[in-house]
VEXFI-566407 format. One record per residue: residue in three letters; z negated, x negated, y of N, C-alpha, C in turn. Coordinates in steps of 0.02 Angstrom, whole numbers, plus 50000, padded with zeros to 5 digits. Layout:
+-----+-------+-------+-------+-------+-------+-------+-------+-------+-------+
! res !  n_pz !  n_px !  n_py ! ca_pz ! ca_px ! ca_py !  c_pz !  c_px !  c_py !
+-----+-------+-------+-------+-------+-------+-------+-------+-------+-------+
! Ala !     Z !     X !     Y !     Z !     X !     Y !     Z !     X !     Y !
...
+-----+-------+-------+-------+-------+-------+-------+-------+-------+-------+
//
This chain:
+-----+-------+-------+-------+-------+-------+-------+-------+-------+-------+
! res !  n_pz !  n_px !  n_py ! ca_pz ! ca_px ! ca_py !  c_pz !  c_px !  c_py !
+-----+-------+-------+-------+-------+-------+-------+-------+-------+-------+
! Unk ! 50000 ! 49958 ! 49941 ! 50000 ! 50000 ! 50000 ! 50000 ! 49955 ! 50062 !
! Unk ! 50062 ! 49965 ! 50108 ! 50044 ! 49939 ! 50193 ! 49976 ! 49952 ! 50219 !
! Unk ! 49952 ! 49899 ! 50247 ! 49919 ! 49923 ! 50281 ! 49935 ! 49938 ! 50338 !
! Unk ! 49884 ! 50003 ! 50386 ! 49929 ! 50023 ! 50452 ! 49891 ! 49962 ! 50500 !
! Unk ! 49925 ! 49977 ! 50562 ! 49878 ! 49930 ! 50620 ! 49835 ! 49949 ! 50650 !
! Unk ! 49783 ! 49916 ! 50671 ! 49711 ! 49967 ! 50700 ! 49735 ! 50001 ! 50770 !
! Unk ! 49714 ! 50046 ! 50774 ! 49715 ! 50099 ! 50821 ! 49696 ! 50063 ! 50880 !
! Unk ! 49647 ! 50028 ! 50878 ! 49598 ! 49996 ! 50940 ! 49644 ! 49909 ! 50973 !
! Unk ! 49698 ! 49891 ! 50923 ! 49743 ! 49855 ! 50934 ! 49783 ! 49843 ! 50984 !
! Unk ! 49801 ! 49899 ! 51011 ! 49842 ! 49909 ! 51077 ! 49908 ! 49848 ! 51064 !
! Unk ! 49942 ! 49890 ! 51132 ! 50020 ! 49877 ! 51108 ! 50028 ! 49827 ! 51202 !
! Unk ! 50080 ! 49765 ! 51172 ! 50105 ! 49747 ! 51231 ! 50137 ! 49778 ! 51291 !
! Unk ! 50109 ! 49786 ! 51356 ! 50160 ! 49821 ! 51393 ! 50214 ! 49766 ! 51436 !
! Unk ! 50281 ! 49808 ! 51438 ! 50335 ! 49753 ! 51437 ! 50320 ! 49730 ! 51521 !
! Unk ! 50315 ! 49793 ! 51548 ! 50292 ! 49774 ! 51629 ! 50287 ! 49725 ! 51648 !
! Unk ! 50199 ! 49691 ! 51627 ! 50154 ! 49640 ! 51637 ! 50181 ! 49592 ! 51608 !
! Unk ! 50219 ! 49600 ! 51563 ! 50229 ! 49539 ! 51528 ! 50295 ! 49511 ! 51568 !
! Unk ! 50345 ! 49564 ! 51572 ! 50408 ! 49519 ! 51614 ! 50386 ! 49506 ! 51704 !
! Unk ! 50341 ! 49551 ! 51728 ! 50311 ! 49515 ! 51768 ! 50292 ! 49441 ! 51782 !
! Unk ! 50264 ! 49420 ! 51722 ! 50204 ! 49357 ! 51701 ! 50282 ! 49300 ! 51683 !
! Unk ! 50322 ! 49342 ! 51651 ! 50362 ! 49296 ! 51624 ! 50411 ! 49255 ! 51679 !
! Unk ! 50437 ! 49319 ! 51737 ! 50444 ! 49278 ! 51804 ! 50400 ! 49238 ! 51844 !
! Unk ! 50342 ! 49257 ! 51843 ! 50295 ! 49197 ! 51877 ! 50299 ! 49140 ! 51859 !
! Unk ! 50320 ! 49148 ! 51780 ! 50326 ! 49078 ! 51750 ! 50380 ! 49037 ! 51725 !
! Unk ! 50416 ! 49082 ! 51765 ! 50516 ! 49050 ! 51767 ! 50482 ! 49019 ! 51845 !
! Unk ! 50460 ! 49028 ! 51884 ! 50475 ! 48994 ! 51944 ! 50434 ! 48931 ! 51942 !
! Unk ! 50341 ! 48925 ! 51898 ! 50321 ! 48868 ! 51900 ! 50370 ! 48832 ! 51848 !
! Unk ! 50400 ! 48853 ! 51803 ! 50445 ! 48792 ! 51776 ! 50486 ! 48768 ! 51808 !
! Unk ! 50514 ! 48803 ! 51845 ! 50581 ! 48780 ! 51900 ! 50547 ! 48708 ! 51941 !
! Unk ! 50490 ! 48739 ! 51989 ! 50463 ! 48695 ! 52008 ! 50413 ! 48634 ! 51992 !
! Unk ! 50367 ! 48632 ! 51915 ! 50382 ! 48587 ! 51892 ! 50434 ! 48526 ! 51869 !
! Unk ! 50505 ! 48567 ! 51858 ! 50565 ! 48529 ! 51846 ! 50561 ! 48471 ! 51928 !
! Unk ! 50571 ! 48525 ! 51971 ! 50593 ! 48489 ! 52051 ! 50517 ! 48448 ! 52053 !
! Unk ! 50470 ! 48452 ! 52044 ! 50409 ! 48421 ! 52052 ! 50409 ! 48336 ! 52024 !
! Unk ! 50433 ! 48354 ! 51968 ! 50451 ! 48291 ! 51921 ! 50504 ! 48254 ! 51922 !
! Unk ! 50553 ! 48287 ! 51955 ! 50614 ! 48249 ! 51975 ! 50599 ! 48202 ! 52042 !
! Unk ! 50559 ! 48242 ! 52083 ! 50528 ! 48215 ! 52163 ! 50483 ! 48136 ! 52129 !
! Unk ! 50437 ! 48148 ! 52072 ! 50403 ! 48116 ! 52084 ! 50444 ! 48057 ! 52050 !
! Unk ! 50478 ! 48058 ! 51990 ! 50509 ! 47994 ! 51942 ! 50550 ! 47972 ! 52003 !
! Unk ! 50589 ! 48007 ! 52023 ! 50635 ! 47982 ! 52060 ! 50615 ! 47954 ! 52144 !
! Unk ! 50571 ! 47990 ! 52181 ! 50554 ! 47966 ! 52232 ! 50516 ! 47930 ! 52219 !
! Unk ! 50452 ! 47933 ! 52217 ! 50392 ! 47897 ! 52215 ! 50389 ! 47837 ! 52163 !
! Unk ! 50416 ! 47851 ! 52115 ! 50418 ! 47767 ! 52067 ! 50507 ! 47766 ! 52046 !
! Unk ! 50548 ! 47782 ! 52100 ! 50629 ! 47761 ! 52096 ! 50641 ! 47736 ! 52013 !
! Unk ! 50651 ! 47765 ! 51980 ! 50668 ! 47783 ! 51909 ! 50718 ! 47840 ! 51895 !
! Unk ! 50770 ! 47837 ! 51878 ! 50815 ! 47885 ! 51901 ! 50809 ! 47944 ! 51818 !
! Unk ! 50811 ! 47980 ! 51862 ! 50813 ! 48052 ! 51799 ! 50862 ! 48088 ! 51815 !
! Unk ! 50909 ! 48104 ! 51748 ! 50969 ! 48150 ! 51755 ! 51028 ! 48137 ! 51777 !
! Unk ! 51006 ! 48110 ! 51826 ! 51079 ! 48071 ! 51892 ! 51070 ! 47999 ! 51904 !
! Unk ! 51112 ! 47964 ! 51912 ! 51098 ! 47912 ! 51965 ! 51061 ! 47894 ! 51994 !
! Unk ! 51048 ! 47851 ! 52008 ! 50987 ! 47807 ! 52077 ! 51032 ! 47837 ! 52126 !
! Unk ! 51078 ! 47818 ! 52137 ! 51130 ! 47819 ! 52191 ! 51119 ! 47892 ! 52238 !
! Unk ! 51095 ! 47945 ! 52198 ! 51105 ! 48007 ! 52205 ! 51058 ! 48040 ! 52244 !
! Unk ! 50995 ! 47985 ! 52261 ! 50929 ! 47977 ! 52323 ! 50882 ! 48027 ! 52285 !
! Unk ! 50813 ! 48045 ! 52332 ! 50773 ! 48061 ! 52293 ! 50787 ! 48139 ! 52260 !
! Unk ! 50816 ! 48181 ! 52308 ! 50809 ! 48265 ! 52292 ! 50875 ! 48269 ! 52239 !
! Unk ! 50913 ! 48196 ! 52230 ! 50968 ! 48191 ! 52165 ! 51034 ! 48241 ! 52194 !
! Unk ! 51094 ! 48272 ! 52142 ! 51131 ! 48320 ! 52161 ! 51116 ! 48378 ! 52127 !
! Unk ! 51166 ! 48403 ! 52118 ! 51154 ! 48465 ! 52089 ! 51112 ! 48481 ! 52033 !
! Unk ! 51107 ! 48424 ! 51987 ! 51092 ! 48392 ! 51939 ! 51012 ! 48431 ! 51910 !
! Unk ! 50962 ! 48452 ! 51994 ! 50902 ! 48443 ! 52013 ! 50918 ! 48512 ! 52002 !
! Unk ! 50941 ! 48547 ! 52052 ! 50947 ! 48623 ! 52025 ! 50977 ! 48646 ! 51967 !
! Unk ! 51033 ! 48623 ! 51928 ! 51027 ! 48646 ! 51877 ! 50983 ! 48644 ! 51836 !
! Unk ! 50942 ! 48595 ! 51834 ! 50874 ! 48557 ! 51775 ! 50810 ! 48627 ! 51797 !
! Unk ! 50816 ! 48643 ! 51872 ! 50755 ! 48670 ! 51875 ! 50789 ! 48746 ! 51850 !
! Unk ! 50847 ! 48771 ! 51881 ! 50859 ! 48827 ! 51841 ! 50852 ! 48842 ! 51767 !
! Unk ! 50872 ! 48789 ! 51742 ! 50878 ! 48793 ! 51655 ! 50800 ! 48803 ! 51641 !
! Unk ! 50772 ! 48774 ! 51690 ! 50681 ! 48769 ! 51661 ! 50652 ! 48858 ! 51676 !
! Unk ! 50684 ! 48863 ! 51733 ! 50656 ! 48954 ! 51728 ! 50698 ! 48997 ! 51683 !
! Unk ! 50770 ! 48974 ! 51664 ! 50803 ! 49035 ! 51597 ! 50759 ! 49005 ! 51536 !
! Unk ! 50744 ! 48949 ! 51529 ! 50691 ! 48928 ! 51455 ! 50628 ! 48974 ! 51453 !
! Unk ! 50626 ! 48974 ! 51518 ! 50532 ! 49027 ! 51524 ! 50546 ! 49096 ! 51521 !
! Unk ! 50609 ! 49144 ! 51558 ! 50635 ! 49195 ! 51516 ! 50645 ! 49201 ! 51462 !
! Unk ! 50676 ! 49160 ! 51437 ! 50715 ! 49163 ! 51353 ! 50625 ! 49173 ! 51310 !
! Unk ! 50580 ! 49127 ! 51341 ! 50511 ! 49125 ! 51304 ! 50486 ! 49172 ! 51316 !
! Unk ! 50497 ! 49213 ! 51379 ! 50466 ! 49282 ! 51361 ! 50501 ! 49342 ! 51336 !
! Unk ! 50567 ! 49319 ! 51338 ! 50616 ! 49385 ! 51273 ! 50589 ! 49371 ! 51192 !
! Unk ! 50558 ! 49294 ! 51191 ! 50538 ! 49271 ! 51122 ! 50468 ! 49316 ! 51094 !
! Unk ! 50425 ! 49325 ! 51167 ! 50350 ! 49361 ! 51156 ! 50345 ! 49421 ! 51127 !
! Unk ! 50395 ! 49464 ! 51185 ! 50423 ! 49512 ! 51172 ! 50445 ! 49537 ! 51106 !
! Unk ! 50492 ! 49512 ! 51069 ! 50533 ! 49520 ! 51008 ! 50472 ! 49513 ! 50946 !
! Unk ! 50434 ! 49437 ! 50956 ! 50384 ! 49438 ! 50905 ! 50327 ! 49488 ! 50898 !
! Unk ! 50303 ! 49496 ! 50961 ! 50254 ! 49567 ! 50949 ! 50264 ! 49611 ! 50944 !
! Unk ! 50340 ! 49642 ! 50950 ! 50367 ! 49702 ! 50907 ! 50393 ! 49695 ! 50832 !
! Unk ! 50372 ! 49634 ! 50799 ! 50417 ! 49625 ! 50746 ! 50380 ! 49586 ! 50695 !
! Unk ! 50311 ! 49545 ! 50721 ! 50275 ! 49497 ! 50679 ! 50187 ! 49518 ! 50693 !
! Unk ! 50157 ! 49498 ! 50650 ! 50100 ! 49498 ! 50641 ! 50066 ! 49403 ! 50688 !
! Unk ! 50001 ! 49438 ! 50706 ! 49977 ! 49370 ! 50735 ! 50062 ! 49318 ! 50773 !
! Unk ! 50099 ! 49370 ! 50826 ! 50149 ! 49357 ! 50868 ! 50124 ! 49284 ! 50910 !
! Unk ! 50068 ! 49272 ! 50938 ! 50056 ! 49226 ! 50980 ! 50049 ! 49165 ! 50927 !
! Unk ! 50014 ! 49152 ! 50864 ! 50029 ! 49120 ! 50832 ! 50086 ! 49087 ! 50815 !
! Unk ! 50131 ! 49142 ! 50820 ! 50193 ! 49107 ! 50797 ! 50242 ! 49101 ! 50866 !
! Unk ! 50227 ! 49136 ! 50915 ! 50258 ! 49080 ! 50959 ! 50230 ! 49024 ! 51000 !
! Unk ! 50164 ! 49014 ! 50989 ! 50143 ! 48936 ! 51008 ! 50173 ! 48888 ! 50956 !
! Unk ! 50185 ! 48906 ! 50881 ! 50231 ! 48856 ! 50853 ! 50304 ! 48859 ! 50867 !
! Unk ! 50323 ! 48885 ! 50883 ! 50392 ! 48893 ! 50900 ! 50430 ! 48856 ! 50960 !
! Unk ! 50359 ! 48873 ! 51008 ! 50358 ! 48824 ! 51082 ! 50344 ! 48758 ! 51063 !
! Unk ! 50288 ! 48732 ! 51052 ! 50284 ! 48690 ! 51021 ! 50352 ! 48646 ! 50983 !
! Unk ! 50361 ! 48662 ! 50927 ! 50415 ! 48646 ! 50944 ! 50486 ! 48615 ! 50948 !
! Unk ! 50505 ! 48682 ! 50996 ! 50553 ! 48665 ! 51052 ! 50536 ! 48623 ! 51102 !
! Unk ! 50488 ! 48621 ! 51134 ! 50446 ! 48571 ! 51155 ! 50449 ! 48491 ! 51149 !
! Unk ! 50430 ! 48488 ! 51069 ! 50465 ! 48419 ! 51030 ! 50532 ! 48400 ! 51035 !
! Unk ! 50569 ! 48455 ! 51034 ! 50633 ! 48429 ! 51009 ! 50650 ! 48401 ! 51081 !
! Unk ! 50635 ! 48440 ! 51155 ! 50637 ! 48418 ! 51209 ! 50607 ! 48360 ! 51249 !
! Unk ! 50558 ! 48334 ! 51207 ! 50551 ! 48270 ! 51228 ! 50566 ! 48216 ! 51165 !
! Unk ! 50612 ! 48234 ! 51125 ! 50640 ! 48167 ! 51073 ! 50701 ! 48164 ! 51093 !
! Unk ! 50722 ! 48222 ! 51122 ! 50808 ! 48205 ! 51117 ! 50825 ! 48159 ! 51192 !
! Unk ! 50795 ! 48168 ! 51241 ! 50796 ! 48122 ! 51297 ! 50777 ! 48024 ! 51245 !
! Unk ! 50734 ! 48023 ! 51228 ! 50705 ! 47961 ! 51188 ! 50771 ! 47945 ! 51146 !
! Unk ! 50809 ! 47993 ! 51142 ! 50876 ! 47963 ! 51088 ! 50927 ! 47950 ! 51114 !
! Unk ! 50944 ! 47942 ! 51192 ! 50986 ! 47921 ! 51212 ! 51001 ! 47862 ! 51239 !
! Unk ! 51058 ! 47848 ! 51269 ! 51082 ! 47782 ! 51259 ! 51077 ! 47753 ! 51342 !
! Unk ! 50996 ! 47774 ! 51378 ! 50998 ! 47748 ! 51439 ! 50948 ! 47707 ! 51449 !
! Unk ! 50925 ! 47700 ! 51502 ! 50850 ! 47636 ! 51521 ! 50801 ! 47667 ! 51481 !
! Unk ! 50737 ! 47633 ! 51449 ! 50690 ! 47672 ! 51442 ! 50664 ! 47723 ! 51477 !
! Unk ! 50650 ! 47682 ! 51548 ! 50619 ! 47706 ! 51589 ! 50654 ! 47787 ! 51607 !
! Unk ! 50734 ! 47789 ! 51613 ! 50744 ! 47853 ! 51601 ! 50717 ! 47887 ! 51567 !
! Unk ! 50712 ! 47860 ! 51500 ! 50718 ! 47919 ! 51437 ! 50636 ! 47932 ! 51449 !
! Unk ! 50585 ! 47892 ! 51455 ! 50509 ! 47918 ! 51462 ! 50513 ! 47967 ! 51518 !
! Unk ! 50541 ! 47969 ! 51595 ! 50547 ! 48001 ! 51623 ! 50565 ! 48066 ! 51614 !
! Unk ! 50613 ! 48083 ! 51587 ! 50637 ! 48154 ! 51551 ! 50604 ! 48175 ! 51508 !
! Unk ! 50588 ! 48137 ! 51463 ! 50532 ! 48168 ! 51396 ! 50477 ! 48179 ! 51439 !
! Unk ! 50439 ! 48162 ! 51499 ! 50408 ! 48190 ! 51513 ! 50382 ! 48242 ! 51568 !
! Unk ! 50456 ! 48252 ! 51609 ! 50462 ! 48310 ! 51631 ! 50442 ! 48373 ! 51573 !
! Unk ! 50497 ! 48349 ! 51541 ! 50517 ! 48396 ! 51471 ! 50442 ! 48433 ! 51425 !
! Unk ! 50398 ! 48409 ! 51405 ! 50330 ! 48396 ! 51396 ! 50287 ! 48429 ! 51430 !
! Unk ! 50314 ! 48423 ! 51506 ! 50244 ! 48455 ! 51532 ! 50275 ! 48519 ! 51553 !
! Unk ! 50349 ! 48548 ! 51572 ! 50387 ! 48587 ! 51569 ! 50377 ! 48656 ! 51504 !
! Unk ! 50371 ! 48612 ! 51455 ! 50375 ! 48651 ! 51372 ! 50293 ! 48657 ! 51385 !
! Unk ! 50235 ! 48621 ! 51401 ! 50171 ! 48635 ! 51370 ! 50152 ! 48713 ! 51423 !
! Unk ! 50200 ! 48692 ! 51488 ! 50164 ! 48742 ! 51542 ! 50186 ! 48813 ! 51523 !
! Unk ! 50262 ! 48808 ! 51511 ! 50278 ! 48882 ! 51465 ! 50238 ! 48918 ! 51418 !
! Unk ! 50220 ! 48851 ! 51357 ! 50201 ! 48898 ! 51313 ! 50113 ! 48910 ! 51319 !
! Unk ! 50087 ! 48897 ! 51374 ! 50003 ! 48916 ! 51386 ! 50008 ! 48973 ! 51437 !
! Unk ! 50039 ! 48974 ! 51480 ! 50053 ! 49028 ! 51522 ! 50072 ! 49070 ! 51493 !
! Unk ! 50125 ! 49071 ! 51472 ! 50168 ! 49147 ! 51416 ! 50100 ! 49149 ! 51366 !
! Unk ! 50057 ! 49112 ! 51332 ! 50022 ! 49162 ! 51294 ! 49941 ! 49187 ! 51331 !
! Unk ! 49939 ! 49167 ! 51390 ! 49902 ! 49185 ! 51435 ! 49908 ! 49222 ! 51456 !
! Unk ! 49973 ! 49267 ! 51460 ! 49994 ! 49326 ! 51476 ! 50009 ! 49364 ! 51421 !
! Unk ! 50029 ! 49350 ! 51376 ! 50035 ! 49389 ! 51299 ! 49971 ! 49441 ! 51319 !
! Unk ! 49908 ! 49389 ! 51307 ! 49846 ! 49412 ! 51301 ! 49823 ! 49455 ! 51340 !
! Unk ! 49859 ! 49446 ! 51412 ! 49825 ! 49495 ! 51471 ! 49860 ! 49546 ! 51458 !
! Unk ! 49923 ! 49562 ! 51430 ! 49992 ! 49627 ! 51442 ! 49967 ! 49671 ! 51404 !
! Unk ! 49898 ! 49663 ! 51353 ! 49898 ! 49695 ! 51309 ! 49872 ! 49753 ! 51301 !
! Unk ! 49863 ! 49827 ! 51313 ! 49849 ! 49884 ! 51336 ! 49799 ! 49914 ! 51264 !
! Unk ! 49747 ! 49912 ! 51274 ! 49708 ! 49933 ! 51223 ! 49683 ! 50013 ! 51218 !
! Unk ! 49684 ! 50049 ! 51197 ! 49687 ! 50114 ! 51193 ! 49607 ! 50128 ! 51213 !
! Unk ! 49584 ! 50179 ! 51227 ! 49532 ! 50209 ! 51235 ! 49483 ! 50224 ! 51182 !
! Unk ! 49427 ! 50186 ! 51172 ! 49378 ! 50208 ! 51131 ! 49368 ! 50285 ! 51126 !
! Unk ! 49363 ! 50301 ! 51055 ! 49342 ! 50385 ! 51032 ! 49261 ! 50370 ! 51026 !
! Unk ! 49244 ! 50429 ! 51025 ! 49142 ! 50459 ! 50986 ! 49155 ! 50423 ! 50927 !
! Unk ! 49210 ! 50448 ! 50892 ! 49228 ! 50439 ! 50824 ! 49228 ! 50348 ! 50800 !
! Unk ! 49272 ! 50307 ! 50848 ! 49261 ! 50250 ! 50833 ! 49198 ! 50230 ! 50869 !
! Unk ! 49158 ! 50263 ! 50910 ! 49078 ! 50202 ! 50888 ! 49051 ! 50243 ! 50840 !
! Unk ! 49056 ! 50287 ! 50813 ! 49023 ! 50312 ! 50764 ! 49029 ! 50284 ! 50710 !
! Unk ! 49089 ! 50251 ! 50698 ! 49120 ! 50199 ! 50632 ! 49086 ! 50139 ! 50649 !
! Unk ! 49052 ! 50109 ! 50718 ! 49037 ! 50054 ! 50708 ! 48947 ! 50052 ! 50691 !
! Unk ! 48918 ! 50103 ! 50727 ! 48844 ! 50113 ! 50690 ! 48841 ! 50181 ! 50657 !
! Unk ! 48862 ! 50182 ! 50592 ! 48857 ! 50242 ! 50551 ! 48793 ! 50280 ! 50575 !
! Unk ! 48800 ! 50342 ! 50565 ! 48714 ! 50380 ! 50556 ! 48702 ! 50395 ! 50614 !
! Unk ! 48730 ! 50352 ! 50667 ! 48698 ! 50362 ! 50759 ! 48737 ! 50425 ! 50811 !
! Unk ! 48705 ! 50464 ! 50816 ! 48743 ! 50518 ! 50857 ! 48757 ! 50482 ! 50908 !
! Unk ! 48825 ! 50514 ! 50945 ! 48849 ! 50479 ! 51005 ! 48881 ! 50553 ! 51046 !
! Unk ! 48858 ! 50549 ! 51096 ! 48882 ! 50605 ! 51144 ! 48949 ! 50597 ! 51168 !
! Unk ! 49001 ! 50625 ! 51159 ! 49079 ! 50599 ! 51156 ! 49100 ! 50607 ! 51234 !
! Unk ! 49053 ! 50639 ! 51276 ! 49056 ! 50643 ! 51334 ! 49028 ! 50593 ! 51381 !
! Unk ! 48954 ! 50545 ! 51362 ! 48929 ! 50486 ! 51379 ! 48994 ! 50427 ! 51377 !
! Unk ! 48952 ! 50380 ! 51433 ! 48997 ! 50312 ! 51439 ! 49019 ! 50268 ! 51375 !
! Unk ! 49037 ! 50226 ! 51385 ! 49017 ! 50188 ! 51316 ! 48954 ! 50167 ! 51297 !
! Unk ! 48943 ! 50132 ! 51231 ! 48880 ! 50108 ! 51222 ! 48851 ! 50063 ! 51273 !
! Unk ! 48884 ! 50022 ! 51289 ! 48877 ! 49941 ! 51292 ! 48836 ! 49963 ! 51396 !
! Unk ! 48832 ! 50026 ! 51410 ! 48804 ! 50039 ! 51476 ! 48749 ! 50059 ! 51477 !
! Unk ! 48697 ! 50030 ! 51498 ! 48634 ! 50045 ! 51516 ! 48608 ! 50104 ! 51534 !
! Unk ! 48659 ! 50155 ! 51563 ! 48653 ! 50216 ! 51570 ! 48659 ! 50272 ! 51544 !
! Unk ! 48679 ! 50260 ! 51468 ! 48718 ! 50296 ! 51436 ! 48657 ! 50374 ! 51410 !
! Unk ! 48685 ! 50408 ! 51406 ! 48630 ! 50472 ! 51365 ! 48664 ! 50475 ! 51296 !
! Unk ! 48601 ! 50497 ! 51257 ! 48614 ! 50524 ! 51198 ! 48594 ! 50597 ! 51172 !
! Unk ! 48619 ! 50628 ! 51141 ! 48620 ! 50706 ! 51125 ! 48633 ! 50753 ! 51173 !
! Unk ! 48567 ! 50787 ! 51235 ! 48568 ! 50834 ! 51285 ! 48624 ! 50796 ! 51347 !
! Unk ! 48689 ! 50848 ! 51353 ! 48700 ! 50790 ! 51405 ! 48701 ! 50806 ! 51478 !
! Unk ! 48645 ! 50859 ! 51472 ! 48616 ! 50880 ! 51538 ! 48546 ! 50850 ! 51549 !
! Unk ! 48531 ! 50792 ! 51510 ! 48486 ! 50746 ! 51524 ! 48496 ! 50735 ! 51561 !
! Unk ! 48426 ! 50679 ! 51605 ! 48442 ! 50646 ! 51651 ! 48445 ! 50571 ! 51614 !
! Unk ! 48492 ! 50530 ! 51633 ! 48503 ! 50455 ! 51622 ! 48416 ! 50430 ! 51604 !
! Unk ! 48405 ! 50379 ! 51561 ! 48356 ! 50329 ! 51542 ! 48308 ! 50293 ! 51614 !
! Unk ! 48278 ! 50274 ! 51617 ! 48257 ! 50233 ! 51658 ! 48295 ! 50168 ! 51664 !
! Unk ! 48314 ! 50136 ! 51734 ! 48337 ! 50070 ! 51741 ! 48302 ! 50008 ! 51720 !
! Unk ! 48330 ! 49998 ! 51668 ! 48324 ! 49920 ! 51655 ! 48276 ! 49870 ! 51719 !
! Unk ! 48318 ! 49895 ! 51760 ! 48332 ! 49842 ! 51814 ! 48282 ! 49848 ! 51873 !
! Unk ! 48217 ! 49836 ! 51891 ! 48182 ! 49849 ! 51933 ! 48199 ! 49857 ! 52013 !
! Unk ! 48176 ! 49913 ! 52026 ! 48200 ! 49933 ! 52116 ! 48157 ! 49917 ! 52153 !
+-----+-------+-------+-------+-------+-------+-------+-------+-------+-------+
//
């Protein structure tokens, strides 16, 4: 027999999440330009382009930072797809990021330029891939819309205990039990 999914599980809403997922197309963008500023200005090490090509580089700089915000879309069409389709979704796309991640900082290391390039790119690349995939599941976690506690489910969690389905939740200091034209408990909390 399937088992079903808990009720109290709640479902991703796409909203928050492609919201979160643009916030985090633009810090990749600008990590990209961040890291290009710094290899290339500040310790003149050329990334992508030429020395020749000065510090803000050519086009080279915006395409690298664009590609870095469609990677952080594409990672949140990935969130998306897995939590409609996989179990423990964030699991499997921190390995997935991860990595892609890898493969993005070996394949710079395999080419046929200065070191100092290739460390430079692998580690744009690196901190590009780590910032995607902590943000996107930092937002996984927040998008996630949890349904409304029933009487019925705290009643499943302390068998035997009446619960007034009209009272707050448990977990409030104020809560009544049975009459619910009581008046509230005494405060905890001295006045």
């Amino acid at each position: 027999m399937i088992e079903q999914p808990s009720p109290t599980a709640g479902k991703l809403d796409p909203g928050r999440l492609w919201a979160g997922g643009a916030a985090t197309a633009i810090v990749a963008a600008l990590i990209a330009v961040v890291g290009i500023l710094f290899w290339r200005g500040v310790l003149d090490i050329p990334v992508l382009a030429p020395k020749g090509e000065g510090v803000w580089g050519n086009a080279n700089t915006v395409t690298y930072a664009l590609a870095s915000a469609g990677i952080a879309l594409a990672a949140t069409g990935l969130v998306q797809v897995l939590s409609l389709t996989t179990p423990k979704y964030r699991t499997f796309f921190s390995w997935i990021m991860v990595l892609l991640t890898a493969i993005a900082v070996v394949v710079p290391l395999s080419l046929a330029t200065p070191w100092s390039s290739r460390f430079a790119t692998a580690g744009i690349n690196l901190v590009i891939g780590l910032a995607i995939t902590v943000i996107l599941n930092g937002v996984a976690r927040s998008a996630v819309r949890r349904p409304p506690r029933t009487a019925r489910q705290f009643n499943q969690q302390q068998p035997g205990r009446y619960v007034d389905p009209s009272a707050p939740p448990p977990d409030n200091p104020y809560r009544t039990y049975g009459d619910p034209g009581a008046p509230p408990p005494e405060s905890p909390y001295r006045t």
